[in-house]
C-alpha positions as CSV (number, residue, x, y, z in Angstrom):
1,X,35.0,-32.2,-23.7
2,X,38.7,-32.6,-23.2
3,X,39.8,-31.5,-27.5
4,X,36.7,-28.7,-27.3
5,X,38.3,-25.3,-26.9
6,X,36.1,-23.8,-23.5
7,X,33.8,-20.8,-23.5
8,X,34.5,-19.3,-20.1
9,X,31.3,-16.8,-18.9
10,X,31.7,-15.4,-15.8
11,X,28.9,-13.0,-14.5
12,X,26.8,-12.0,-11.1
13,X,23.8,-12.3,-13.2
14,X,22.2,-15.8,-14.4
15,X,18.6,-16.9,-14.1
16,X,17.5,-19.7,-12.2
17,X,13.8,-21.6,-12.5
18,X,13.0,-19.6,-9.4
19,X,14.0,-16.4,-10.4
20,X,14.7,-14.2,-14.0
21,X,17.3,-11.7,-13.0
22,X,19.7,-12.2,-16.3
23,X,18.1,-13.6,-18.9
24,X,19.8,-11.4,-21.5
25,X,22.5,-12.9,-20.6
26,X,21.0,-16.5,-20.8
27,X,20.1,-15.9,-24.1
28,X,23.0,-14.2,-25.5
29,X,25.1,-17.6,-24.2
30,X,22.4,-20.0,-25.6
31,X,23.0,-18.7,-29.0
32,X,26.4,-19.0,-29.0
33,X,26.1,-22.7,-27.9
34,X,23.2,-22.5,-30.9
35,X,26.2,-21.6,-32.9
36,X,29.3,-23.1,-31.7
37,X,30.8,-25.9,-30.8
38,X,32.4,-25.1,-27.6
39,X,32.0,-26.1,-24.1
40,X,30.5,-23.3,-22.6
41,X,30.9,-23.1,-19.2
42,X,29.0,-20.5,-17.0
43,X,30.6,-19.5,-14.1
44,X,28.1,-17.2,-11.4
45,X,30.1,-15.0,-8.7
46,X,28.1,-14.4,-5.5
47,X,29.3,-13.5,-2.2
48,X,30.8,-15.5,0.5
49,X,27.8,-14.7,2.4
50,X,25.6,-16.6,0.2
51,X,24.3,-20.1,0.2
52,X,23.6,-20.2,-3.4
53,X,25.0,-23.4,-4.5
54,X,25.6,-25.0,-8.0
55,X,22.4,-26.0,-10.3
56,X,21.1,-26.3,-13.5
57,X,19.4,-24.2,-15.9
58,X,18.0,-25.2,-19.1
59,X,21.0,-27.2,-20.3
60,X,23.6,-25.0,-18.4
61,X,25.5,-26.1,-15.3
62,X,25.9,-22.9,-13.4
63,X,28.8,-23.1,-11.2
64,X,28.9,-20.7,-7.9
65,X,32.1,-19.0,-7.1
66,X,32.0,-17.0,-3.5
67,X,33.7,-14.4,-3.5
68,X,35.6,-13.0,-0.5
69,X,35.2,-9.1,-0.3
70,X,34.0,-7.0,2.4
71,X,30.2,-6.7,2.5
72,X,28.5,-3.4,1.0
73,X,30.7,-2.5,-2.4
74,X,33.4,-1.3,0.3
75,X,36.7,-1.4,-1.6
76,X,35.7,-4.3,-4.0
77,X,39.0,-5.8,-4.5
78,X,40.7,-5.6,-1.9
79,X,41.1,-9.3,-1.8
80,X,41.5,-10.1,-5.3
81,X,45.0,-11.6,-5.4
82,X,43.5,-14.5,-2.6
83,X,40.4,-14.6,-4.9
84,X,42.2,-15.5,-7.8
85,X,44.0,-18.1,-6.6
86,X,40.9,-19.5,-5.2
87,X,39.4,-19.1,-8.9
88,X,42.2,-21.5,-9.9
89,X,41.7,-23.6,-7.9
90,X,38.2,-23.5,-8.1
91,X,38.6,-24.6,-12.1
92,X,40.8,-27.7,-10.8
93,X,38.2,-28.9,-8.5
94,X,34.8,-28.6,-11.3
95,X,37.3,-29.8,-14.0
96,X,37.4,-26.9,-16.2
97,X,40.0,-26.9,-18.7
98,X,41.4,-26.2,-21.9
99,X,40.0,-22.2,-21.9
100,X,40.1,-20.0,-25.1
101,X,37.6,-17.3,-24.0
102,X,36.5,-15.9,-21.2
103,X,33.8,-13.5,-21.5
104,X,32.9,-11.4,-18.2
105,X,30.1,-9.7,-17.6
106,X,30.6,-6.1,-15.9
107,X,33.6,-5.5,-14.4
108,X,34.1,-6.1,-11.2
109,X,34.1,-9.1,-10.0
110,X,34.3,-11.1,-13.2
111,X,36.9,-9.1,-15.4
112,X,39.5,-8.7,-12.3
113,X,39.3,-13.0,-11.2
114,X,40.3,-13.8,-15.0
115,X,43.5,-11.4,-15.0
116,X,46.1,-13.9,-14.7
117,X,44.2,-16.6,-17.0
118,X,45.8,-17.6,-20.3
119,X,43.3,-16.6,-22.9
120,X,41.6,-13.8,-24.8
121,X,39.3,-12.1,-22.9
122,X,36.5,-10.5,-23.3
123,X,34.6,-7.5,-20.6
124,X,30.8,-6.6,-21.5
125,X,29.6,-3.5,-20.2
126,X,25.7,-3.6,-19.4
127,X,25.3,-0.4,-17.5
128,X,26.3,3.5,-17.8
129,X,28.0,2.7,-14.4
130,X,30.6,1.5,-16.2
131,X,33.3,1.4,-13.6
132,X,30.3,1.3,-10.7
133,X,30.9,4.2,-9.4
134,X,27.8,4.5,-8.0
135,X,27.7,0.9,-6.3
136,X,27.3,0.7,-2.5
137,X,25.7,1.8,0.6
138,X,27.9,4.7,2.2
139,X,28.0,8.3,0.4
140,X,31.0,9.0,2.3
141,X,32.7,5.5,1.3
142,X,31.9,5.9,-2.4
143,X,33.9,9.2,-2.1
144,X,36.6,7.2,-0.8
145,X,36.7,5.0,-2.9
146,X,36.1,6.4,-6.4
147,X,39.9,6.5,-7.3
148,X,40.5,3.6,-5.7
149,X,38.0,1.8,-8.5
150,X,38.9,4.1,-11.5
151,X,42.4,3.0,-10.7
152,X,41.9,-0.8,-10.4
153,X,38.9,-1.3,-12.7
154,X,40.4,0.8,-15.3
155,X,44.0,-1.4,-15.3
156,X,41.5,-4.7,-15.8
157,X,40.1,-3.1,-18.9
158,X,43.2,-1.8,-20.4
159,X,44.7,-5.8,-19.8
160,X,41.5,-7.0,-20.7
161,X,41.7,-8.3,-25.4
162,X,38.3,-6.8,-26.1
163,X,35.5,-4.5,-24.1
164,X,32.2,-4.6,-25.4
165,X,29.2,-2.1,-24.5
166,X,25.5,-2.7,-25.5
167,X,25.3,0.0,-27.3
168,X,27.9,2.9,-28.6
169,X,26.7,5.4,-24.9
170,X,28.0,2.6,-23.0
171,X,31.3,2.7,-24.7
172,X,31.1,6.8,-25.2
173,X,31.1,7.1,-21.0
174,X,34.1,4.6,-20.9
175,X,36.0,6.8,-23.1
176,X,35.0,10.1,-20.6
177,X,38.0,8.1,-18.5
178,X,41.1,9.5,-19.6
179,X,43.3,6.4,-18.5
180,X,41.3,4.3,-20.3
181,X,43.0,2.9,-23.4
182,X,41.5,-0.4,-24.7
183,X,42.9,-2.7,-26.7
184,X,39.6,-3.2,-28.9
185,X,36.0,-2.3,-28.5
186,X,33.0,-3.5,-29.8
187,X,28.8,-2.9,-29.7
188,X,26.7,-5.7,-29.1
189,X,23.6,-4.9,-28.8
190,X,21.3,-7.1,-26.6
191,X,18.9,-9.5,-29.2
192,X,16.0,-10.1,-28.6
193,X,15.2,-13.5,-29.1
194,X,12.4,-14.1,-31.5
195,X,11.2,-17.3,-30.5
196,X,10.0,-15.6,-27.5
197,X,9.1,-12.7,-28.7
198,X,6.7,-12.5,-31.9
199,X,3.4,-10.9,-33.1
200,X,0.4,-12.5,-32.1
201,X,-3.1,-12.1,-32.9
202,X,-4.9,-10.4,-29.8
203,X,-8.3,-9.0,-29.3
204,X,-8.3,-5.4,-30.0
205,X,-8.6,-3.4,-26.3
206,X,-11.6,-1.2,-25.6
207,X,-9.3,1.3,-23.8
208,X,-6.1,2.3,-24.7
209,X,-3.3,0.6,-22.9
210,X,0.2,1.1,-22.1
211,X,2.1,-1.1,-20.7
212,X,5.6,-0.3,-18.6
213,X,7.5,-3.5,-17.0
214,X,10.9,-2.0,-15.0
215,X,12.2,-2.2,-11.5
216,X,10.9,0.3,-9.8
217,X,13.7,2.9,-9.2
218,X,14.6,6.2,-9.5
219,X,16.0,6.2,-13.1
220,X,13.1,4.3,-13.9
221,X,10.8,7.1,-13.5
222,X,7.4,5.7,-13.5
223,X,6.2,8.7,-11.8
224,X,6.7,10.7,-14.8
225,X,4.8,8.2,-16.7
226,X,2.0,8.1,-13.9
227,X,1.7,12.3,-14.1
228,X,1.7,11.9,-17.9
229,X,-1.5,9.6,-17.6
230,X,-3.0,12.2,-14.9
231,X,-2.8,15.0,-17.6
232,X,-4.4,13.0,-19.9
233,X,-7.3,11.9,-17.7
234,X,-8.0,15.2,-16.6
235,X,-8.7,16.0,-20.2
236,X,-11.0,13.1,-20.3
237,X,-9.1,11.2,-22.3
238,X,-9.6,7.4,-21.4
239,X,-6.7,5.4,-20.7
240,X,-5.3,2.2,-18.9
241,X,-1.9,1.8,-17.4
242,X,-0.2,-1.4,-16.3
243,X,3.0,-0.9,-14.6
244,X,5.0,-4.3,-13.8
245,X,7.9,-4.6,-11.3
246,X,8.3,-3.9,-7.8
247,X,11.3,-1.7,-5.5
248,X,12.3,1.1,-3.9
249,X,10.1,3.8,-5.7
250,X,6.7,1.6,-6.1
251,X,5.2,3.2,-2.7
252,X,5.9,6.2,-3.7
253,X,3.7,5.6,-6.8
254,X,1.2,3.8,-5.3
255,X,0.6,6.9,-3.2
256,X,0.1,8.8,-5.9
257,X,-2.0,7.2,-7.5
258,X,-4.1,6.8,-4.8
259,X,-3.9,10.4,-3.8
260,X,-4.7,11.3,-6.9
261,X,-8.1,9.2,-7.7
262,X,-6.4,7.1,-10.6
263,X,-6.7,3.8,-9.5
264,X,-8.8,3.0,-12.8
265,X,-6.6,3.7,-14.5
266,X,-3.7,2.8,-13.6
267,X,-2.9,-0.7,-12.1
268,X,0.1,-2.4,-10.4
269,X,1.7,-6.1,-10.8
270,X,4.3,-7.2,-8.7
271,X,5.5,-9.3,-11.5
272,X,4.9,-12.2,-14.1
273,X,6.7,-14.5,-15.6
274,X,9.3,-13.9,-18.5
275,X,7.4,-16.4,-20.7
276,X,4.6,-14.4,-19.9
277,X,5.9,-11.1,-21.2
278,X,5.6,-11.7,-25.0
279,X,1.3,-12.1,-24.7
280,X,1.9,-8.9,-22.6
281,X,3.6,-6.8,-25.5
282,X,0.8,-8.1,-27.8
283,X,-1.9,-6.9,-25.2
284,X,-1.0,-3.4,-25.0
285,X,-1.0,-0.8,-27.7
286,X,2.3,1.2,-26.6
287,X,4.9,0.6,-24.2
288,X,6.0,3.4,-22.4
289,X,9.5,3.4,-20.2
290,X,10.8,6.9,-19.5
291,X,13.9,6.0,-17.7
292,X,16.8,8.5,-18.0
293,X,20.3,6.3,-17.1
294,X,19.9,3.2,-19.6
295,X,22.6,1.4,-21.6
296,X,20.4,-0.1,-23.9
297,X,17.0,-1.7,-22.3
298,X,15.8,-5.1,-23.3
299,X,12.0,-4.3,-22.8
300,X,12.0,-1.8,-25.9
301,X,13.8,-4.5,-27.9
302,X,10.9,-7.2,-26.2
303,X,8.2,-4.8,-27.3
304,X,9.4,-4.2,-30.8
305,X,10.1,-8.3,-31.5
306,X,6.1,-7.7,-31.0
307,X,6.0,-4.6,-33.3
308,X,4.8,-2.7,-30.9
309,X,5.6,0.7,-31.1
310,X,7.2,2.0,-27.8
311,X,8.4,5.6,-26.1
312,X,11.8,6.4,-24.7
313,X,14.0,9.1,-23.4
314,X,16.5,11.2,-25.7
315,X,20.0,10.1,-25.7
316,X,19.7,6.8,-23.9
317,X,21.2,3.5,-25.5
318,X,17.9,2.3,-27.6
319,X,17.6,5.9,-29.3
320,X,20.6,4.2,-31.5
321,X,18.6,2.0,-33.1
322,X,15.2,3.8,-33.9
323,X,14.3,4.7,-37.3
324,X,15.1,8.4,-37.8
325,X,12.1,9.1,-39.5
326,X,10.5,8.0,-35.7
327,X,12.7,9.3,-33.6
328,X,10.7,12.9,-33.1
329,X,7.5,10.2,-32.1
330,X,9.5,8.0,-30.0
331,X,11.8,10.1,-27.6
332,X,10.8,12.5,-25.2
333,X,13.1,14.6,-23.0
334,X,13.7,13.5,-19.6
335,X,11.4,14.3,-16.3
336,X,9.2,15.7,-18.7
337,X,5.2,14.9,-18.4
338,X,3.7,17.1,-20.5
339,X,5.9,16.3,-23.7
340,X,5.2,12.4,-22.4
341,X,1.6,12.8,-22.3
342,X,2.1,14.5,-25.9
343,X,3.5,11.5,-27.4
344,X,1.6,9.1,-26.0
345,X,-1.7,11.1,-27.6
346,X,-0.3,11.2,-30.6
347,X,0.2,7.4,-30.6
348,X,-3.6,7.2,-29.3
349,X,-4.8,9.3,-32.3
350,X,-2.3,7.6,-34.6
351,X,-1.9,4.1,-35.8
352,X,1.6,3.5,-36.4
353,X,3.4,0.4,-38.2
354,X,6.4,-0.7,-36.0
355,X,7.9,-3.4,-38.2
356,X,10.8,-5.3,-36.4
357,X,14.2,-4.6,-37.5
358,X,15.5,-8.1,-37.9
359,X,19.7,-7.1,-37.6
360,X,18.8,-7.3,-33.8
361,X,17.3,-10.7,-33.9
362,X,19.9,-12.2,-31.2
363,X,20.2,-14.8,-34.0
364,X,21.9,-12.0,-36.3
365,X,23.3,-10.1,-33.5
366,X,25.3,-12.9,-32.4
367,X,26.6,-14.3,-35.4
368,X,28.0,-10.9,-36.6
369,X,29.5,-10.8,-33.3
370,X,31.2,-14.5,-33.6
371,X,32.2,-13.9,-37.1
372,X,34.0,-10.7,-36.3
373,X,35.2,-11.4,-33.3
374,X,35.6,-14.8,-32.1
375,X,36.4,-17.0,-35.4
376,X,38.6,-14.5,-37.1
377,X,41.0,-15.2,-34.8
């Protein structure tokens, strides 16, 4: 390992065997090791509160950094200079050496602990958040505090060799900061990995099903979705809905549901497994996520590896890369049921071919990235 140049990752966000949370990032970094010949080492920031320790995931050691900071997103930061030098050492002690890259994922923590380190590095955005303005637990604090991030995250990124976003929206509300002046930017759209995700020959459904798997929070708005399927029930038109995911927002559409005598039609799942997901795609005949805040959104990517068509809200990340000649089928305007319940007739009345595009097989996605970015250098 000593001669091999090191592939620094740093990020909140890695999946474990007993939980998923990150696996677009897992499979971004697995096909750069696919494709590389560095020594990739995967770095996972939690806080000092935690008792996550260090473990092993599919070939990956994941090594746990704790972070010092005060609890709650309350002046992230603030302790960064001690961090840092607790990051150095950290490398000393798990014998990580020889660093060409480092590649961190959101900003804070992962782009400010690299600041002093000797080597090009590399910032990927996942979320419209970009500076995480919205992070945290206090409204008052965030008030506070909203200079006191633009100011420090935006100096990381204007140090920082190369900022990537997952798609050009990300990188458009990065460019709303007026002190933000980046050295080089960059889209790299999340891949889908198409080992995982494929066609497959399932039975065809005696009612039409639409499928949604998202957290369940606001931006999410599965309760549009859920009113959209009311409309279209009340004009007898028969339909099955089966949302995946669980948070803040799933009582509130469970309620509703119930309230509204749709419980056969519309079903809940806590969760399933992510190797589960691709025989899910292939069981439904449209996926249907109208959330309003997205970056880019893995699932549509997920469903379309399965060429299953899918229906999106209007100037989010994944409208980018829809066909044009779709694009009046596939996007609906925010908040909007009765366009939503529109669409998703038309895709009950219409059979539409949804052939994979395959420039974002992660396979593609990451070699253009490697060959314009990395090994030009």
């Amino acid at each position: 390992m000593r001669n091999k140049k090191t592939y620094l990752v740093i990020t909140p966000f890695f999946p474990s065997d007993n939980c998923f949370i990150g696996n677009y990032i897992f499979d971004q970094v697995n096909e750069i090791r696919n494709q590389t010949n560095f020594n990739i080492e995967i770095i996972k920031v939690v806080s000092a509160f935690s008792f996550e320790k260090d473990y092993e995931f599919k070939g990956f050691k994941v090594r746990v950094f704790k972070l010092i900071d005060i609890p709650f997103f309350i002046f992230p930061g603030l302790f960064n200079r001690l961090n840092k030098i607790r990051f150095k050492s950290f490398f000393y002690r798990k014998n990580i050496e020889n660093i060409k890259y480092s590649h961190s994922h959101v900003s804070y923590p992962a782009a400010y602990l690299v600041e002093d380190l000797n080597c090009k590095k590399i910032v990927q955005h996942h979320g419209l958040d970009v500076l995480q303005l919205l992070n945290g637990r206090s409204d008052f604090l965030k008030k506070l505090q909203k200079n006191y991030l633009k100011k420090n995250t935006l100096k990381q990124l204007n140090k920082s060799d190369l900022n990537i976003g997952v798609s050009r929206l990300v990188l458009q509300k990065l460019s709303e900061f007026i002190t933000y002046h980046p050295k080089e930017e960059y889209v790299l759209y999340n891949g889908v990995d198409t080992t995982k995700f494929y066609p497959e020959k399932i039975n065809e459904n005696n009612v039409f099903t639409i499928g949604c798997v998202a957290n369940f929070w606001h931006t999410k708005d599965q309760i549009t979705l859920i009113k959209s399927v009311k409309i279209l029930h009340e004009k007898g038109i028969k339909i099955l809905l089966k949302l995946i995911g669980t948070g803040p927002t799933l009582k509130m559409c469970k309620d509703f549901v119930s309230e509204n005598n749709l419980s056969q039609n519309i079903v809940f799942v806590k969760e399933i497994k992510h190797e589960e997901l691709n025989s899910f795609f292939n069981q439904i005949n449209l996926f249907v996520l109208p959330s309003y805040y997205e970056a880019l959104g893995c699932v549509y990517l997920e469903s379309w590896a399965t060429n299953t068509c899918f229906v999106a809200v209007k100037r989010q990340g994944i409208s980018e890369l829809i066909p044009s000649e779709l694009k009046d089928k596939m996007l609906v305007s925010p908040w909007n049921e009765i366009e939503l319940s529109e669409k998703i007739l038309y895709f009950i009345n219409n059979k539409i071919e949804f052939k994979f595009n395959t420039s974002f097989d992660i396979k593609n996605t990451i070699t253009h990235f490697l060959k314009n970015k990395i090994f030009h250098d």
